[in-house]
Wavefront OBJ file of the C-alpha trace (Angstrom):
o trace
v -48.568 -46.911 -37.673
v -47.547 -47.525 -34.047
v -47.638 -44.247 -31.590
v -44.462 -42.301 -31.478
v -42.537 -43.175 -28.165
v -42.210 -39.744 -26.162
v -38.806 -40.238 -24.336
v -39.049 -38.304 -20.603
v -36.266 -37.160 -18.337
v -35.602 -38.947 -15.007
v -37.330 -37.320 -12.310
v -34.823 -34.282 -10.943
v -33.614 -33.832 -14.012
v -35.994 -31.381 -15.197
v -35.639 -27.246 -15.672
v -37.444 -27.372 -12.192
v -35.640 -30.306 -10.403
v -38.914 -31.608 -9.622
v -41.439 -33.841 -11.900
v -40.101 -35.082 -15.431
v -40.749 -32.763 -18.586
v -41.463 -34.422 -22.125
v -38.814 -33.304 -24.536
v -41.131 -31.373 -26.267
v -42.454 -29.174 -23.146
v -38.705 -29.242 -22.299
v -38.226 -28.035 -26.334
v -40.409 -24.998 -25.480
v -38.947 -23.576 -22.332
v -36.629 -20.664 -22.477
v -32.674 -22.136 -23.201
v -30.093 -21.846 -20.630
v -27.146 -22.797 -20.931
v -25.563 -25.240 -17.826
v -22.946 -23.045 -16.472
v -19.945 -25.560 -16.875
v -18.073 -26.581 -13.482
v -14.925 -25.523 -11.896
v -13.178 -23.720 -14.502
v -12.361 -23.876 -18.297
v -10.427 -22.077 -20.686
v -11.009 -19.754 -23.729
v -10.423 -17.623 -25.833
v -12.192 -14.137 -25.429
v -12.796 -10.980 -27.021
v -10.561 -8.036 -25.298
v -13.409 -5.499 -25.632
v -15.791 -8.172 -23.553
v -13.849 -7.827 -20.380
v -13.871 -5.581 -17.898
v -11.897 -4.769 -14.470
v -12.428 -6.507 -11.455
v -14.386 -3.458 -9.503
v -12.982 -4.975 -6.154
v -9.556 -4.507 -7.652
v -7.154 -3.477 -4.587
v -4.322 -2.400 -7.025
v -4.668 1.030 -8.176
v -1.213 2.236 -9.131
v 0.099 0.425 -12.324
v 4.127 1.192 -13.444
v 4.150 2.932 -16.344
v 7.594 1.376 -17.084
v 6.901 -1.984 -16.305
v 3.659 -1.842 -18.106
v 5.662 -0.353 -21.246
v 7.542 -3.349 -21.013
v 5.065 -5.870 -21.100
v 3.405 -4.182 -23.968
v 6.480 -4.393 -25.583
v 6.653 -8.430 -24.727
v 3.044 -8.853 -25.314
v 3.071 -7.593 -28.828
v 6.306 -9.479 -29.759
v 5.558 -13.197 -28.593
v 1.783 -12.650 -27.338
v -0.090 -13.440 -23.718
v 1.441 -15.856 -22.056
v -0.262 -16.048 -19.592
v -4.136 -16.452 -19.597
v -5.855 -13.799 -17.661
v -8.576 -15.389 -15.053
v -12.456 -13.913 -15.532
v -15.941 -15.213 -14.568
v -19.100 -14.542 -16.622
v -21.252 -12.118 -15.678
v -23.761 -12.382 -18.360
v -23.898 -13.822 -21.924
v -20.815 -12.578 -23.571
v -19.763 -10.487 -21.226
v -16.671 -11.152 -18.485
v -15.465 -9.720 -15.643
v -11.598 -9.642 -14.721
v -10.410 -11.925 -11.163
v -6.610 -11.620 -11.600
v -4.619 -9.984 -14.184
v -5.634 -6.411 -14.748
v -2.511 -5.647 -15.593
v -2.026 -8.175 -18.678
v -5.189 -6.658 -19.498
v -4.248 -3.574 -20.049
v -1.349 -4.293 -22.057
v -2.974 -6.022 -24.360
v -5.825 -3.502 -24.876
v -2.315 -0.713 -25.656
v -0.793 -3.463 -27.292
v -4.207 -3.304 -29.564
v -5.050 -7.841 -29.366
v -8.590 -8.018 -30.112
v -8.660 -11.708 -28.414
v -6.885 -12.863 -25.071
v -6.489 -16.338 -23.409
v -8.897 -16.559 -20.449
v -9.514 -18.874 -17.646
v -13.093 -18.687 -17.027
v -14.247 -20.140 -13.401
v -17.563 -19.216 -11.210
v -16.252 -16.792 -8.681
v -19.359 -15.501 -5.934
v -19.103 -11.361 -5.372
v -17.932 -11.291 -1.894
v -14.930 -13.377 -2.985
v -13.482 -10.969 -5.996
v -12.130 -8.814 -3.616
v -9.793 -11.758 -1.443
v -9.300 -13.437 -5.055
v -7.237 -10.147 -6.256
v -5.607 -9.317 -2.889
v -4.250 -13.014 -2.628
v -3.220 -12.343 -6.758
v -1.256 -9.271 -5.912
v -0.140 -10.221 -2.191
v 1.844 -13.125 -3.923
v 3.142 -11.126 -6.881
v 4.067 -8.303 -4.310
v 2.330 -5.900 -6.625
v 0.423 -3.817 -4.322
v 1.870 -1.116 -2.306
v 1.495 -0.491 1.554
v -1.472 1.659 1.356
v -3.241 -0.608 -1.485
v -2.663 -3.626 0.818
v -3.932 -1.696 4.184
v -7.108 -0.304 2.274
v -7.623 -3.671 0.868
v -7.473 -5.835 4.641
v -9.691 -3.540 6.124
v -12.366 -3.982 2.990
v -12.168 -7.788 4.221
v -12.648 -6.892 7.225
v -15.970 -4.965 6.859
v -17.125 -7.810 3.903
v -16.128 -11.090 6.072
v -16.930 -9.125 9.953
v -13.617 -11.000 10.487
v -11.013 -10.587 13.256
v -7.381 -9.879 12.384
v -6.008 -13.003 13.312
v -8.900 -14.768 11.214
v -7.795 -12.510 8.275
v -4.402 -13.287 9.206
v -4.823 -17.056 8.805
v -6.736 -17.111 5.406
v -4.289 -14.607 3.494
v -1.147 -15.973 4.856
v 0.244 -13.207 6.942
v 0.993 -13.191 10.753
v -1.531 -11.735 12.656
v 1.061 -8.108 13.733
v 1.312 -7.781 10.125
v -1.606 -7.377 8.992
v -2.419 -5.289 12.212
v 0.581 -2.695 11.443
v -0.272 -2.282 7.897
v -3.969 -1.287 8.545
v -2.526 1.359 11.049
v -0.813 2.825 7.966
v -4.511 3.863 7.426
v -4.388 6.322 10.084
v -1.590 8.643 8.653
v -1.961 12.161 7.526
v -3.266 11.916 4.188
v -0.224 13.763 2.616
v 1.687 11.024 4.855
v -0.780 8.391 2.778
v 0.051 9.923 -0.748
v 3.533 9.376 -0.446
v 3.416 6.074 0.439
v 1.137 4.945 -2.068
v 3.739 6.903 -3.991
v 6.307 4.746 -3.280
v 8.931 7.678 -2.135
v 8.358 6.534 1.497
v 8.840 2.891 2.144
v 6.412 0.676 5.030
v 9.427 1.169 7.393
v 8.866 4.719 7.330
v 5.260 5.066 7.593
v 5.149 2.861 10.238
v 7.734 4.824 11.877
v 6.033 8.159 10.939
v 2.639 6.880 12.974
v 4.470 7.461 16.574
v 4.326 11.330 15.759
v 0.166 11.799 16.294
v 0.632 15.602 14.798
v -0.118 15.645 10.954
v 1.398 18.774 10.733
v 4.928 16.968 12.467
v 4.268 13.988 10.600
v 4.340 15.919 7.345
v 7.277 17.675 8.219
v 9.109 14.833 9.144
v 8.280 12.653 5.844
v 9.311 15.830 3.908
v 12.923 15.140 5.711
v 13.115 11.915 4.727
v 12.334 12.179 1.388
v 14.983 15.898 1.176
v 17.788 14.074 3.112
v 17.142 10.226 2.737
v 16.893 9.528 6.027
v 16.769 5.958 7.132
v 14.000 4.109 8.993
v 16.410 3.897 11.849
v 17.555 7.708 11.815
v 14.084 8.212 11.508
v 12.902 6.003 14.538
v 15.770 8.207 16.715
v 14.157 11.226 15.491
v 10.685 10.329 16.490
v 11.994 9.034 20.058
v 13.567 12.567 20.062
v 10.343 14.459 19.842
v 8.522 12.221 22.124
v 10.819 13.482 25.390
v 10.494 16.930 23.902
v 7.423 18.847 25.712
v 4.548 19.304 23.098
v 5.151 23.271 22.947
v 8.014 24.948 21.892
v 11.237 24.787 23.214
v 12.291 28.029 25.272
v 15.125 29.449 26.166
v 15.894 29.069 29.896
v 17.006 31.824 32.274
v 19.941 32.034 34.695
v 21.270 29.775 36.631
v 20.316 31.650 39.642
v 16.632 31.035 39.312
v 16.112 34.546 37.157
v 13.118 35.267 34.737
v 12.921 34.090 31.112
v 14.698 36.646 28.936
v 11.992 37.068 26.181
v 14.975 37.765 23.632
v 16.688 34.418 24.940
v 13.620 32.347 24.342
v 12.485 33.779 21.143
v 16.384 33.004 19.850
v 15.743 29.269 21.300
v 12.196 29.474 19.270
v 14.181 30.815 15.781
v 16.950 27.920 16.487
v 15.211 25.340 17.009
v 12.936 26.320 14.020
v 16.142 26.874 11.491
v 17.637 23.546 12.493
v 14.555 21.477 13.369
v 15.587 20.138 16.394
v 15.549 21.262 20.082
v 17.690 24.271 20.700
v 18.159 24.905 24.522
v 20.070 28.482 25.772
v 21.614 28.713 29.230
v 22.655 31.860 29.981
v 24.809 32.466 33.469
v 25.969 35.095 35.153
v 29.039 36.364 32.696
v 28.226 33.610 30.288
v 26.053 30.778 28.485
v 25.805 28.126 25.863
v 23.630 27.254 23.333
v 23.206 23.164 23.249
v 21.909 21.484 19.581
v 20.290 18.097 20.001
v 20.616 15.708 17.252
v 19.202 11.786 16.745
v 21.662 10.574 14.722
v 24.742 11.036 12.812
v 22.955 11.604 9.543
v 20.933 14.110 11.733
v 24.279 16.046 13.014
v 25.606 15.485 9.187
v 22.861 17.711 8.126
v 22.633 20.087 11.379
v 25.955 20.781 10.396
v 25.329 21.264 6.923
v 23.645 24.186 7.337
v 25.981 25.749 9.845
v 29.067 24.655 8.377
v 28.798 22.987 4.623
v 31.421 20.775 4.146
v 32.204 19.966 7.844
v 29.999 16.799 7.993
v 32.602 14.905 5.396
v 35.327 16.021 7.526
v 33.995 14.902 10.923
v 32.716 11.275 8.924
v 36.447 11.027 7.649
v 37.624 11.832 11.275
v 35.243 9.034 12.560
v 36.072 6.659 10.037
v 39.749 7.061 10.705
v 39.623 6.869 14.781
v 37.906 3.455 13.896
v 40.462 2.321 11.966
v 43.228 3.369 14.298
v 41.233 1.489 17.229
l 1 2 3 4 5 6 7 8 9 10 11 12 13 14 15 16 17 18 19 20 21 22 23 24 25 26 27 28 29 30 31 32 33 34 35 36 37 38 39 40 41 42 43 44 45 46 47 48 49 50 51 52 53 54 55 56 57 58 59 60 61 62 63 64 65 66 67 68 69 70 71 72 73 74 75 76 77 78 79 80 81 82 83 84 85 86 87 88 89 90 91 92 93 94 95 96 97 98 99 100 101 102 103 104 105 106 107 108 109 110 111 112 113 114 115 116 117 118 119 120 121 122 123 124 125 126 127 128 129 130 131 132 133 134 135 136 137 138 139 140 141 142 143 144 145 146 147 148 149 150 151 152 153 154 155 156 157 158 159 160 161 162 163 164 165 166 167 168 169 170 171 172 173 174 175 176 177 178 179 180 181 182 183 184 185 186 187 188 189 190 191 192 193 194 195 196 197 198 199 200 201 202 203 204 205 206 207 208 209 210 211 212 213 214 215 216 217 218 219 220 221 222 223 224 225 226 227 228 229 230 231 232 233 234 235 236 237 238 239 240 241 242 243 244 245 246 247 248 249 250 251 252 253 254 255 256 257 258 259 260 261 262 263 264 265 266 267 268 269 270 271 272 273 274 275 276 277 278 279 280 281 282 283 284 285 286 287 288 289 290 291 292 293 294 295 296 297 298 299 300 301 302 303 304 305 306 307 308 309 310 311 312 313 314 315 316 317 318 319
C-alpha cells in the first residue's frame, strides 16, 4: 500500500506565520478561532453583554426609556446594538446602551448585535460620536467626555475639533463648562440650566455668586440674555459690598446709611446706592433687565410689574 500523502500549508500560512505545519502538528495545537474581519452580525445572549466602560452618557430618561421598553416589548429591537468581543462568549457594548437596557427591563434573553473589532483607546470616541449625533448627551457629559480625548489622543482642540465634527470654539466653550461650581455642574447635567446659561454663568468667577445666580434662573426663568445683563451688571460693581454714600458735601459715611445700602441691596439682589444731601436723598435700584425690574418690583409692589408691561406694551402700540 502506497504511503499516505501528508498535505502541508503554504509557507505563512501556519499558527506562526513562519515555516509550514503538517496538518497533523497543526491538528494538535491549541484552536483559535480567526477573528472574522470588519464586522458581522448576530444574534447574542442579553446576559453576555456588558456596558461600554468608556460610556460618556450617564444620565438615561426615565420617560423615554419607559417608552422604548414599551416599543421594544411590542414589535422587538429594531435596531441591532453594536459590541466587540472581548473574550469567548462574552461582549462588550460600542453604541447603544440605551437599547440595552430596555431590553434587559423589557426581560429579551437574545438581542441583534453588530459585532466589529474595536481597539480600547477608540471605545471612548466610538460612543461620543454615537451620542454627539443622536444629541443624547448633555453639556456636562459632552465636556467631560472631550477632555477624556484629550488626555487619551494628547490632542489639540482644533485636532479634536476636526475628527468629531465640531468647530474648534465649540468644543473649547463646552470644556470650560468644566470649570463651574460643582452645584453650577449638577444642574446642568440636570438639565434645569441649559449650555446658554452655564456658559453665561462662567463670567461670574465666585462659586458662591455663581450659585446664587443659577438659583435665579431656575426661581424666576430668567433668560440667557437677562442673564448675560445681569452678569455684565456685577462685573462694573466693585467686588465688596455696595455702601451707602455720604453727603454731597464730602461728609463721612453714615454707618446707618451704609448698613441700609448693605440690607437693600441684599433683599433685592442688586446694587442699592443711598445719597443722602443736606435736607434730602434718594435711594437708586439698579436693574439688568426688564424681567429683572419685573421681579425687583415684585417684591416691593406685587402686581405692579403686569401693570408697567401692559403700560409698555400699549405706548408701543400707540407709537
Amino acid at each position: 500500500m502506497a504511503a499516505a500523502k501528508v498535505t502541508t500549508l503554504p509557507p505563512g500560512n501556519g499558527p506562526t506565520g513562519n515555516d509550514s505545519v503538517s496538518l497533523p502538528e497543526q491538528a494538535e495545537a491549541p484552536y483559535q478561532p480567526e477573528a472574522p474581519t470588519g464586522a458581522h452580525f448576530a444574534e447574542l445572549p442579553l446576559a453576555a453583554i456588558t456596558p461600554n466602560p468608556c460610556q460618556p452618557r450617564v444620565v438615561f430618561d426615565d420617560d423615554a426609556l419607559a417608552e422604548l421598553v414599551t416599543s421594544i416589548k411590542e414589535v422587538g429591537l429594531l435596531q441591532p446594538v453594536v459590541v466587540r468581543q472581548v473574550a469567548p462568549g462574552r461582549y462588550e457594548l460600542i453604541m447603544g446602551e440605551r437599547r440595552w437596557r430596555a431590553c434587559r427591563e423589557a426581560g429579551l434573553e437574545r438581542i441583534p448585535a453588530i459585532v466589529r473589532a474595536t481597539e480600547d483607546d477608540k471605545l471612548l470616541l466610538d460612543a461620543l460620536l454615537e451620542n454627539l449625533h443622536r444629541a443624547q448627551l448633555n453639556p456636562l457629559e459632552e465636556a467631560a467626555a472631550y477632555d477624556q480625548l484629550l488626555k487619551d489622543f494628547n490632542c489639540t482642540h482644533d485636532q479634536l475639533a476636526d475628527r468629531i465634527g465640531r468647530s474648534r470654539p465649540q468644543v473649547t466653550n463646552t470644556l470650560r463648562l468644566l470649570k463651574l461650581s460643582p452645584q453650577v455642574q449638577k444642574r446642568v447635567a440636570a438639565g434645569v440650566l441649559s449650555a446658554g446659561h452655564a456658559r453665561a454663568l462662567l463670567s461670574v468667577e465666585d462659586a458662591e455668586q455663581q450659585e446664587h445666580l443659577a438659583s435665579r434662573i431656575v426661581a424666576e426663568g430668567l433668560s440667557v440674555r437677562s442673564v448675560e445683563e445681569i452678569v455684565t451688571l456685577m462685573a462694573s460693581e466693585p467686588h465688596k459690598r455696595p455702601k451707602a454714600r455720604g453727603p454731597r458735601a464730602g461728609g463721612r459715611v453714615s454707618p446707618a446709611l451704609s448698613e441700609l445700602a448693605t440690607r437693600l441691596s441684599d433683599r433685592f439682589e442688586t446694587r442699592v446706592k443711598v445719597d443722602l444731601g443736606q435736607k434730602k436723598g434718594k435711594i437708586v435700584v439698579e436693574f439688568a433687565s426688564m424681567d429683572d425690574l419685573d421681579r425687583i418690583l415684585g417684591t416691593l409692589a406685587p402686581g405692579e410689574g403686569r401693570v408697567l408691561q401692559k403700560g409698555l406694551a400699549e405706548q408701543e402700540a400707540d407709537g
